[in-house]
C-alpha positions as CSV (number, residue, x, y, z in Angstrom):
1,X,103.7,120.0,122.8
2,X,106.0,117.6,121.5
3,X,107.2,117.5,118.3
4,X,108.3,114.1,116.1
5,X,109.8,113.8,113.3
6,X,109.7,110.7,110.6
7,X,111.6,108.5,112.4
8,X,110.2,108.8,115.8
9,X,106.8,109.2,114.5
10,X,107.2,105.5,113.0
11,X,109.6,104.3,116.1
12,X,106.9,105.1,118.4
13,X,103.7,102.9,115.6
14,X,105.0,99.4,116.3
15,X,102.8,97.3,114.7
16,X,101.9,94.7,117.5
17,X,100.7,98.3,119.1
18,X,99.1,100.2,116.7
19,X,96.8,96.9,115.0
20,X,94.6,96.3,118.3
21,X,94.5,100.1,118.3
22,X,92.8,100.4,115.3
23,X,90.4,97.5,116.6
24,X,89.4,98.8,119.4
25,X,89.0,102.4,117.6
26,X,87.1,100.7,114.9
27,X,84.4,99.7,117.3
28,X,84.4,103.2,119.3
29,X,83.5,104.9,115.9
30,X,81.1,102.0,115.4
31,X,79.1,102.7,118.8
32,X,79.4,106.4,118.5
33,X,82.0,106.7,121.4
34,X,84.3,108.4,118.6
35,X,83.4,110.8,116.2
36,X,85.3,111.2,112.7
37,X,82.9,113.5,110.2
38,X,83.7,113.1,106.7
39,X,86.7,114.3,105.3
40,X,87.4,117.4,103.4
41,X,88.8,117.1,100.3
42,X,89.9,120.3,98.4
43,X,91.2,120.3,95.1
44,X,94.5,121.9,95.0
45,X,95.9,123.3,91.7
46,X,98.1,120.5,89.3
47,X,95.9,117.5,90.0
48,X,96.5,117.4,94.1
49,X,94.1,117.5,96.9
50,X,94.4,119.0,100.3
51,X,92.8,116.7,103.2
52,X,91.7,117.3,106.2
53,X,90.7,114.8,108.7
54,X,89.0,115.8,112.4
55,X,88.3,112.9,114.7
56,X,87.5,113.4,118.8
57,X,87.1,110.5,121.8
58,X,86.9,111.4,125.1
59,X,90.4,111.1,125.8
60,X,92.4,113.0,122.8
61,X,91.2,114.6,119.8
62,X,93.5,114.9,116.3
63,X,93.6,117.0,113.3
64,X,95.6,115.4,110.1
65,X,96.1,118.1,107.4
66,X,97.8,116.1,104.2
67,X,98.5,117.5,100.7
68,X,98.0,114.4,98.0
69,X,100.1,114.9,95.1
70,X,100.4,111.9,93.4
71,X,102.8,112.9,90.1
72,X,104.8,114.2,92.9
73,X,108.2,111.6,92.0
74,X,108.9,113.4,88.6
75,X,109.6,116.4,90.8
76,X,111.7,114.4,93.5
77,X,108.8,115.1,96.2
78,X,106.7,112.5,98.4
79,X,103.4,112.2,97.0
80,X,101.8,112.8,100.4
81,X,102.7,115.4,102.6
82,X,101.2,116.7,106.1
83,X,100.8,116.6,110.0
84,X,98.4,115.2,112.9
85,X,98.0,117.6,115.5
86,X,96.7,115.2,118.5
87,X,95.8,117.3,121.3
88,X,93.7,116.8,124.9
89,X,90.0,116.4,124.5
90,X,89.4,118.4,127.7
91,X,90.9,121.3,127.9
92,X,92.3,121.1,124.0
93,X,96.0,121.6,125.4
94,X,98.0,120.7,121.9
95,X,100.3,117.3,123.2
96,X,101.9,116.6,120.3
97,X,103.0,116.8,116.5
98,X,103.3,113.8,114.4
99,X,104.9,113.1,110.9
100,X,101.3,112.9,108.3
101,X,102.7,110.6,105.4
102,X,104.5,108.2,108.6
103,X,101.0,107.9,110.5
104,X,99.6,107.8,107.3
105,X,101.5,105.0,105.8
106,X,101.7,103.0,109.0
107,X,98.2,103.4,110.1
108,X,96.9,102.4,106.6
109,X,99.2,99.2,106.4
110,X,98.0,98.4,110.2
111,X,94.4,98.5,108.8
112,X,95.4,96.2,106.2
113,X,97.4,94.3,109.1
114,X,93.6,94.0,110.8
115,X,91.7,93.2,108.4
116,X,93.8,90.0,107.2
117,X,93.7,89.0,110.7
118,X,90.2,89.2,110.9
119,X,89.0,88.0,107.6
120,X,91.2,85.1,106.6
121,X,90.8,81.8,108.6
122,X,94.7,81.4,108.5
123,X,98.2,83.0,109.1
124,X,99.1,83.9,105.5
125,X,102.5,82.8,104.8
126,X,102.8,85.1,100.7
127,X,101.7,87.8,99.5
128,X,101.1,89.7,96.4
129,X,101.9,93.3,95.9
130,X,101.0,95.0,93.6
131,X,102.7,98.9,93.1
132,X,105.8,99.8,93.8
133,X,105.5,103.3,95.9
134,X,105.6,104.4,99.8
135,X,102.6,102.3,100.5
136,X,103.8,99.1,98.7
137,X,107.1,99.3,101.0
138,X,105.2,99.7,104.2
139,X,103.2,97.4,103.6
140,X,106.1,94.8,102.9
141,X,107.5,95.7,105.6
142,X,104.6,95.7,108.2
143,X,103.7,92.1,106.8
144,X,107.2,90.8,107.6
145,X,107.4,92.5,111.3
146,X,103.4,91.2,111.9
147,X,103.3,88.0,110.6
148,X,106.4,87.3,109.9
149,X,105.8,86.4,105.8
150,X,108.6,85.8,103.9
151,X,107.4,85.4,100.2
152,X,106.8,88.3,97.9
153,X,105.7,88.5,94.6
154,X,105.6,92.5,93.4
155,X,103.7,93.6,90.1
156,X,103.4,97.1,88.8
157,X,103.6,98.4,84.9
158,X,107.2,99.4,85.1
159,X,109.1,96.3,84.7
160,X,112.6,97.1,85.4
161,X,111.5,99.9,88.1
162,X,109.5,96.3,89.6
163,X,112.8,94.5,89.6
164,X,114.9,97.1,91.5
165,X,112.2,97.7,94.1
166,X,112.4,93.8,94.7
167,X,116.2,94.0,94.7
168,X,115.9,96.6,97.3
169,X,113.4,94.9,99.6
170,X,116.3,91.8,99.6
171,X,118.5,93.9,100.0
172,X,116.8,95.5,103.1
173,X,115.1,92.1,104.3
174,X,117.6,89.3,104.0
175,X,115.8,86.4,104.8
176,X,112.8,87.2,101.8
177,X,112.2,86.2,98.5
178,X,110.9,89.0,96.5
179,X,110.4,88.0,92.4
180,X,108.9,90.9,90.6
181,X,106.4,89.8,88.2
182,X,105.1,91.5,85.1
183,X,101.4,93.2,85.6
184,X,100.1,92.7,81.9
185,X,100.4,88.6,82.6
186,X,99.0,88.5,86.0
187,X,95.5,87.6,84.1
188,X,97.0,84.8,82.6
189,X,99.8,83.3,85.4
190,X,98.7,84.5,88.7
191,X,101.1,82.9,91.6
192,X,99.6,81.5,94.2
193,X,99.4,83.9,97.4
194,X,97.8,83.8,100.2
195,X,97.2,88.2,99.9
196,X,96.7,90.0,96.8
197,X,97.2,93.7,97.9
198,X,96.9,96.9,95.4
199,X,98.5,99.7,96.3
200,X,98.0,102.1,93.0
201,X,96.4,105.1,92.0
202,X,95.1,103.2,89.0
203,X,92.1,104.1,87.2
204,X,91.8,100.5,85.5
205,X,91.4,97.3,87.4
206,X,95.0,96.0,88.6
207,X,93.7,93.2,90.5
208,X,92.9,90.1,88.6
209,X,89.2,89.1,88.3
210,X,90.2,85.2,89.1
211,X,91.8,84.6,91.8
212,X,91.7,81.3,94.5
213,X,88.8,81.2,96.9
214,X,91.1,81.2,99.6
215,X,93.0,84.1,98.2
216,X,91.9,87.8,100.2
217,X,92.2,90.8,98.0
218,X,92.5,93.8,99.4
219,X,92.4,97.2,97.4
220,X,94.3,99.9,99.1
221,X,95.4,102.7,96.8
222,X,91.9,104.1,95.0
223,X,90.5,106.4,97.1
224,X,88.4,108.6,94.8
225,X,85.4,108.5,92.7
226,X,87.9,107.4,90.0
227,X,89.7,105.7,90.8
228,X,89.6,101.2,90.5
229,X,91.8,98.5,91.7
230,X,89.2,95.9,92.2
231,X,87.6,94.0,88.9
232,X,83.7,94.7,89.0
233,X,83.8,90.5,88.4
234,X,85.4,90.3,92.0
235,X,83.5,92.2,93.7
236,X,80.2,90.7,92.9
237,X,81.2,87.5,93.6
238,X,82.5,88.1,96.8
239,X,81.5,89.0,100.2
240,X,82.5,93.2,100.3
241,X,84.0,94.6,103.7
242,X,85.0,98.0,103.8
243,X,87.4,99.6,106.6
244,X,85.1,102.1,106.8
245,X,81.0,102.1,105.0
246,X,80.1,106.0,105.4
247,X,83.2,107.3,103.5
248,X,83.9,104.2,101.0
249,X,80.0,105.1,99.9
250,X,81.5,108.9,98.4
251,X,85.7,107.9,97.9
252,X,85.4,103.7,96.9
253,X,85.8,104.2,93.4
254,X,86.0,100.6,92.8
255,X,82.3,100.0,94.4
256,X,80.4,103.0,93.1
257,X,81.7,102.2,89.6
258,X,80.9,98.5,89.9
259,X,77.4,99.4,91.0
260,X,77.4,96.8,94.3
261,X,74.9,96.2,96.1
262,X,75.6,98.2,99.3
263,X,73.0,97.0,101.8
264,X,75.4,93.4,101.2
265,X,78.7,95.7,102.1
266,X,79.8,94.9,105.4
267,X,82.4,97.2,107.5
268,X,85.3,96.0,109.5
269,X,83.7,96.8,113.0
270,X,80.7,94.5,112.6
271,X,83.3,91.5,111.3
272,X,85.6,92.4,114.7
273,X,82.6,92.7,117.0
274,X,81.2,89.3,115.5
275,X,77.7,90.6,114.0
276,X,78.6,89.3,110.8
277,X,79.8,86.1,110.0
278,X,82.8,85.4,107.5
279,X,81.7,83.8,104.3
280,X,83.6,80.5,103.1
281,X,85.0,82.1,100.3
282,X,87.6,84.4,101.7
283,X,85.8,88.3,101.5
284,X,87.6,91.4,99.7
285,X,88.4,94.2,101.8
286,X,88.1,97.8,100.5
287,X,89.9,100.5,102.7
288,X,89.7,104.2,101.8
289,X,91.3,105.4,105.2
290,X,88.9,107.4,108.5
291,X,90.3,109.9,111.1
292,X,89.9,107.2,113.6
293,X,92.8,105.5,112.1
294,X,94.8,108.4,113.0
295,X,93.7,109.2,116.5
296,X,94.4,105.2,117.5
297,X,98.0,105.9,116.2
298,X,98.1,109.4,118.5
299,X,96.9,107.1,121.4
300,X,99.9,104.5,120.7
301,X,102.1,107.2,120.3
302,X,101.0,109.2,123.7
303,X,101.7,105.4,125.6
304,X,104.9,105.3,124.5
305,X,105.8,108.6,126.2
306,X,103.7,108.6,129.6
């Protein structure tokens, strides 16, 4: 078995890899040819929760075992912690180790990576992020290496801690702009971007409920009952795809507290295999995050080495 640490886990998850991964392994679940029960979720003492996320194909099978805990930073700790054991389908010979909060965070923003690709009618060329934490920065990062964007706006509640995580993304990435903005007035003066992403563990809307037509919205960061990023405004006036339906019905906090309609809730397989046609106002797209996600980064990962 091969082990990897951080570094090679996300060396070996280029993006232009690891996005029609995710596609193809989003129809595989869809047709049955890949099977990802629903996760366990065990509440750990202090507010975390311990996850555990089985999925099989007839090629490899993995096992992600993640610790979620997410006041974590006042203690100088990651927030998510864990590994994906991938191993052979047939004769369940263990093949390798990966880093859980790498495959985690880089499988999640190729999601994200799919679903813009899928569901807006345009390269987007800005973005708004909104959060400042481990998922905000991949994400930056895997819409600069993807599509190349350039222009960053960044909200969250902290001000100042807004303005030095912009500060470091120039820093890091030259060639952006990166203006942090402040959260309470994004109601009021909302730039104009082509993405709004969320990427919080917020328990009150954090996306605004007005945005353009054009605009896609994507909440990222609730994934429990209680959690909310999306306005319930939004989401019924706009077409709802989820990354995946069977767990956003139990973990899409946003949804179950808005009360949608979910016979209208479309998942990301039946946009990609072309079932379902895209509305002409731009959808939202929920993710809460599937097993399946992790298994198509084991099967980049297992290419790169072969």
């Amino acid at each position: 078995m091969r082990l990897f640490t951080a570094g090679q886990t996300a060396a070996a998850l280029p993006y232009h890899q690891l996005v029609p991964a995710i596609a193809v392994a989003a129809l595989e679940l869809a047709s049955g040819k890949l099977r990802a029960p629903e996760r366990q979720i065990v509440p750990l003492a202090g507010g975390g929760v311990l996850l555990c996320m089985p999925a099989t194909a007839s090629d490899i099978g993995v096992t992600k075992l993640v610790t979620v805990h997410t006041d974590n930073a006042r203690h100088g700790l990651p927030v998510i912690q864990g590994e994906v054991v991938v191993f052979d389908t047939a004769t369940g010979q263990r093949l390798a180790l990966l880093d859980g909060p790498t495959v985690t965070a880089r499988r999640t923003a190729a999601v994200t990576l799919l679903g813009i690709q899928t569901l807006l009618p345009r390269v987007p060329e800005s973005a708004l992020i909104i959060g400042t934490g481990v998922q905000a920065l991949a994400h930056v990062t895997a819409l600069i290496e993807f599509f190349g964007i350039v222009r960053f706006h960044v909200a969250a509640r902290d001000f100042a801690k807004t303005a030095q995580f912009c500060a470091a993304l120039r820093q890091r990435y030259p060639q952006i702009s990166a203006v942090p903005v402040d959260s309470a007035m994004l109601e009021h003066h909302l730039p104009h971007t082509d993405l709004v992403i969320a990427l919080t563990t917020s328990r009150m809307p954090v996306i605004p409920a007005h945005i353009a037509a054009s605009t896609l919205a994507i909440g990222v960061g609730a994934f429990k009952p209680d959690m909310v990023e999306f306005p319930a405004a939004l989401l019924h006036a706009r077409q709802i795809v989820v990354d995946d339906l069977e767990g956003a019905h139990h973990e899409a906090g946003d949804l179950i507290q808005a009360r949608i309609d979910w016979t209208a809730v479309r998942g990301l397989a039946s946009m990609l295999s072309g079932d379902v046609a895209v509305t002409p106002v731009v959808p939202v797209f929920k993710t809460v995050g599937q097993a399946a996600w992790d298994l198509a980064a084991a099967r980049v990962v297992l290419a790169g080495v072969r």
